[in-house]
Each structure stands twice: as structure tokens, then as C-alpha cells.
C-alpha positions as CSV (number, residue, x, y, z in Angstrom):
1,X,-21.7,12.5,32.8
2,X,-20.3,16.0,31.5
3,X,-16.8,15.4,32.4
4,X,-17.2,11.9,30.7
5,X,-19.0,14.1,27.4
6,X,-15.9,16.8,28.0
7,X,-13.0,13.9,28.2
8,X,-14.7,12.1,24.8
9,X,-14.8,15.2,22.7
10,X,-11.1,15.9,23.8
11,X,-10.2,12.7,22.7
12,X,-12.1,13.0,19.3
13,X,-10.2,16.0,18.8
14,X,-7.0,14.9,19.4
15,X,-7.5,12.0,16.8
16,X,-8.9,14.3,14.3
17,X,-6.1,16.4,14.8
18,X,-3.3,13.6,15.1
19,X,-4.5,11.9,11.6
20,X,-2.8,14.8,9.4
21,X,0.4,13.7,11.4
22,X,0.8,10.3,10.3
23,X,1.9,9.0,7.4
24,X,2.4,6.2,5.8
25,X,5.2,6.0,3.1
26,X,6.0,3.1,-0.1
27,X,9.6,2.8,0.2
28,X,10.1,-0.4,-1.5
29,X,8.7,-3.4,-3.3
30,X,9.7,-7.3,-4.4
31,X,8.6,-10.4,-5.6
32,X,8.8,-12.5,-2.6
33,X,8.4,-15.4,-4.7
34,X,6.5,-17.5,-7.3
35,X,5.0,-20.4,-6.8
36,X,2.0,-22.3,-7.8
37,X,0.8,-20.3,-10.4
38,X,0.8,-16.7,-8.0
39,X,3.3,-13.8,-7.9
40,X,3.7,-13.1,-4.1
41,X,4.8,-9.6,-3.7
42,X,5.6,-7.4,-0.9
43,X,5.3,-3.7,-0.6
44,X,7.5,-2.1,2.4
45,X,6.1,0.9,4.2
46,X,7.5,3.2,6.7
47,X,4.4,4.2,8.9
48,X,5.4,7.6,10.5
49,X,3.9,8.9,13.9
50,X,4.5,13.1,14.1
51,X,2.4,13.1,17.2
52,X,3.1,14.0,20.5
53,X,0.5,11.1,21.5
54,X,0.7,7.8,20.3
55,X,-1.9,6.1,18.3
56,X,-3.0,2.8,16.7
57,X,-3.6,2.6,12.8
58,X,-5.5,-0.1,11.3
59,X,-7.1,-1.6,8.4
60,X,-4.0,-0.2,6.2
61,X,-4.2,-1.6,2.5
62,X,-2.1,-0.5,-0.9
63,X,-3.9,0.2,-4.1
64,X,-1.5,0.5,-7.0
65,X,-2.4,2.9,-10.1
66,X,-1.1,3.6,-13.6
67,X,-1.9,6.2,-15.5
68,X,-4.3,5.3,-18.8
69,X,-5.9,7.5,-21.0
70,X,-5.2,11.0,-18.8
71,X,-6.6,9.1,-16.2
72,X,-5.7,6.6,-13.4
73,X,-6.7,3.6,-12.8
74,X,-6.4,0.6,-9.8
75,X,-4.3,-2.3,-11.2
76,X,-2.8,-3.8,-7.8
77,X,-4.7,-3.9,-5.0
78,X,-4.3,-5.6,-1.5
79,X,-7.3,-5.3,-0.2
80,X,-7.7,-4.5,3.2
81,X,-5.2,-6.3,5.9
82,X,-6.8,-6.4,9.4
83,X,-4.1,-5.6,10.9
84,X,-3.7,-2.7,14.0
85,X,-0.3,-0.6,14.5
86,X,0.5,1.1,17.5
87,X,3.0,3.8,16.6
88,X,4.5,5.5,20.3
89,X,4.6,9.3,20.0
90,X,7.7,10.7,17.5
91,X,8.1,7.7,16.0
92,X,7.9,5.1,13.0
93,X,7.5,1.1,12.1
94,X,8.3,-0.4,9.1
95,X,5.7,-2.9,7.7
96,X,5.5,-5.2,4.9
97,X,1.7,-5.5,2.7
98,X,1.9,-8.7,0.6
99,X,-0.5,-8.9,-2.4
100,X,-0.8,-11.9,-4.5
101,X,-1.7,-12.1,-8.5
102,X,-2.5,-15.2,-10.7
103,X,0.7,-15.6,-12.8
104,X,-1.4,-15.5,-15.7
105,X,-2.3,-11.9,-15.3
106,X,1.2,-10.6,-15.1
107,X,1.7,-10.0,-19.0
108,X,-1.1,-7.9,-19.1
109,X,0.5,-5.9,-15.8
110,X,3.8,-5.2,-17.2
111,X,2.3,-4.2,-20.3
112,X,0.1,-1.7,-18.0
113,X,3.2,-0.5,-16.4
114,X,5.3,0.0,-19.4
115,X,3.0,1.8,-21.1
116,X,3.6,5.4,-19.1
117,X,5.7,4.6,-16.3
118,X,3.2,6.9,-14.5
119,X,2.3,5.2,-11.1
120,X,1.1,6.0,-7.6
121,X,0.8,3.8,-5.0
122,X,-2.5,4.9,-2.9
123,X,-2.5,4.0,0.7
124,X,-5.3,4.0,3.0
125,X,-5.8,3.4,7.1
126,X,-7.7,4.3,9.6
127,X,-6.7,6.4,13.0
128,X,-9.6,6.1,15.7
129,X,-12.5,5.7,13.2
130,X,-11.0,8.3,10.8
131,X,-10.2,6.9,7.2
132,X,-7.2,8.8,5.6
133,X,-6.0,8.5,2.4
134,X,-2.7,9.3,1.2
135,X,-0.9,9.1,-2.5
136,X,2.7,8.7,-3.6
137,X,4.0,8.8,-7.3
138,X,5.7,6.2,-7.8
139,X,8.0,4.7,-11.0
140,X,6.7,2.0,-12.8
141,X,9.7,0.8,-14.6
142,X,11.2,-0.9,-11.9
143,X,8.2,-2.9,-11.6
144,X,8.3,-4.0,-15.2
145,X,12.0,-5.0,-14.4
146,X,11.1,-7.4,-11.2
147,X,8.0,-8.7,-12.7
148,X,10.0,-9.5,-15.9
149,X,12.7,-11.6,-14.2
150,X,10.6,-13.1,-12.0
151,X,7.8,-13.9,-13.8
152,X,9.6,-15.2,-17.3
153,X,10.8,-18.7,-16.0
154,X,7.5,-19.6,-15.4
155,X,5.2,-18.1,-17.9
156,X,7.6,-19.4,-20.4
157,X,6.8,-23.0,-18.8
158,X,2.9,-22.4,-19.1
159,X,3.8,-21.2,-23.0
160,X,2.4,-17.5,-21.9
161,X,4.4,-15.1,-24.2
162,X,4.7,-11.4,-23.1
């Protein structure tokens, strides 16, 4: 029973210790498409494993902020993916979190994201019970850009001005 207690708080302290050595990382985001009245979009992340162990992350979700007011505040979020990656030691995957909007909120998005061009994308997962929270700044202006083009065709359809 000791050597299990020993071996347990070993491995607690190697996952505590390995979850300031990954990272996740927003490299990249589209519109994947549009189609019946929803924006699909997908953000690409580069999950990075600086271990010398490997480890599984899970529940990994993207929350999307712009700055308002001096403050920031959520405006995309894709809510939490139940999803589990296992990263081998000293090295990284690329992954893909999809969110989905009503194309009827979209004008009031790009007006969000013009307004400052302040962003950060806010990224969240769990290593071995430990919940770890990471932020990027990010540029919002390419966002206005994609959602512009991709959106117009069809809000123009549904007589949505912007």
C-alpha cells in the first residue's frame, strides 16, 4: 500500500510539473463554410508537448475575446470539445476546433471586432485533472476580413445590412 501511495504521488507530481510544459498555440482560423443560416469556422492549434514524458490533454475549447470598454470580453466561444490528445514526449499535433454562429449574429461580430482590433484567443485543457489556461493576443482585423467575404453573399440574401 505505501509503494502504491509513493508511485501515485510521483505521478501527481510529474503531471503537475509537466502542465507548465505544454502548450497549446492559435495559429490560424477560416470560415469553413456557410450554410443553412450558420458560419462554420475553424480555429487551427499547434498543441506542444516540452515534456520528457508524454501526456494526454483533453476537454480543450477556444474562447475568443475583444477588448470593450478597457476590458475584455467572450464573444466566440466553442465550448468544450470532448475530445483527448495524446502528445509523445518532445513533440506536437496540430488540431482543428470548429465553432458555429447563427449567420444572423455576424454583423454584430465584425462590428465587435472592428471596433479595437484588440483580441485574444483564450484556450483552456486539461492534463491529468489539472485545468490550465493559456492566452494569446491575437489580431482582429483579419477576422473582420473573412467574416466579411464570407458572410456578405448571404446576409445580403436575408436583407441583413452590416
Amino acid at each position: 500500500v505505501a509503494a502504491l501511495g509513493i508511485t501515485a504521488a510521483q505521478t501527481s507530481t510529474k503531471l503537475r510539473g509537466a502542465t507548465g510544459k505544454v502548450k497549446a498555440y492559435f495559429t490560424n482560423w477560416r470560415v469553413a463554410k456557410v450554410d443553412k443560416g450558420f458560419v462554420n469556422m475553424e480555429f487551427d492549434y499547434r498543441v506542444l508537448n516540452n515534456n520528457d514524458i508524454s501526456v494526454t490533454v483533453s476537454n480543450l475549447y477556444v474562447t475568443i475575446k475583444v477588448k470593450q470598454g478597457g476590458s475584455f470580453k467572450d464573444v466566440m466561444v466553442s465550448g468544450k470539445i470532448n475530445n483527448q490528445i495524446t502528445l509523445a514526449a518532445l513533440k506536437s499535433r496540430d488540431i482543428k476546433i470548429p465553432l458555429l454562429f447563427n449567420i444572423q449574429n455576424i454583423p454584430e461580430l465584425i462590428q465587435l471586432f472592428s471596433f479595437t482590433g484588440e483580441g485574444k484567443a483564450v484556450t483552456t485543457f486539461s492534463i491529468g485533472g489539472f485545468e490550465i489556461t493559456e492566452e494569446q493576443p491575437i489580431n482582429t482585423g483579419d477576422m473582420v476580413k473573412q467574416l466579411t467575404s464570407s458572410a456578405s453573399p448571404l446576409l445580403n440574401k436575408l436583407g441583413i445590412q452590416f
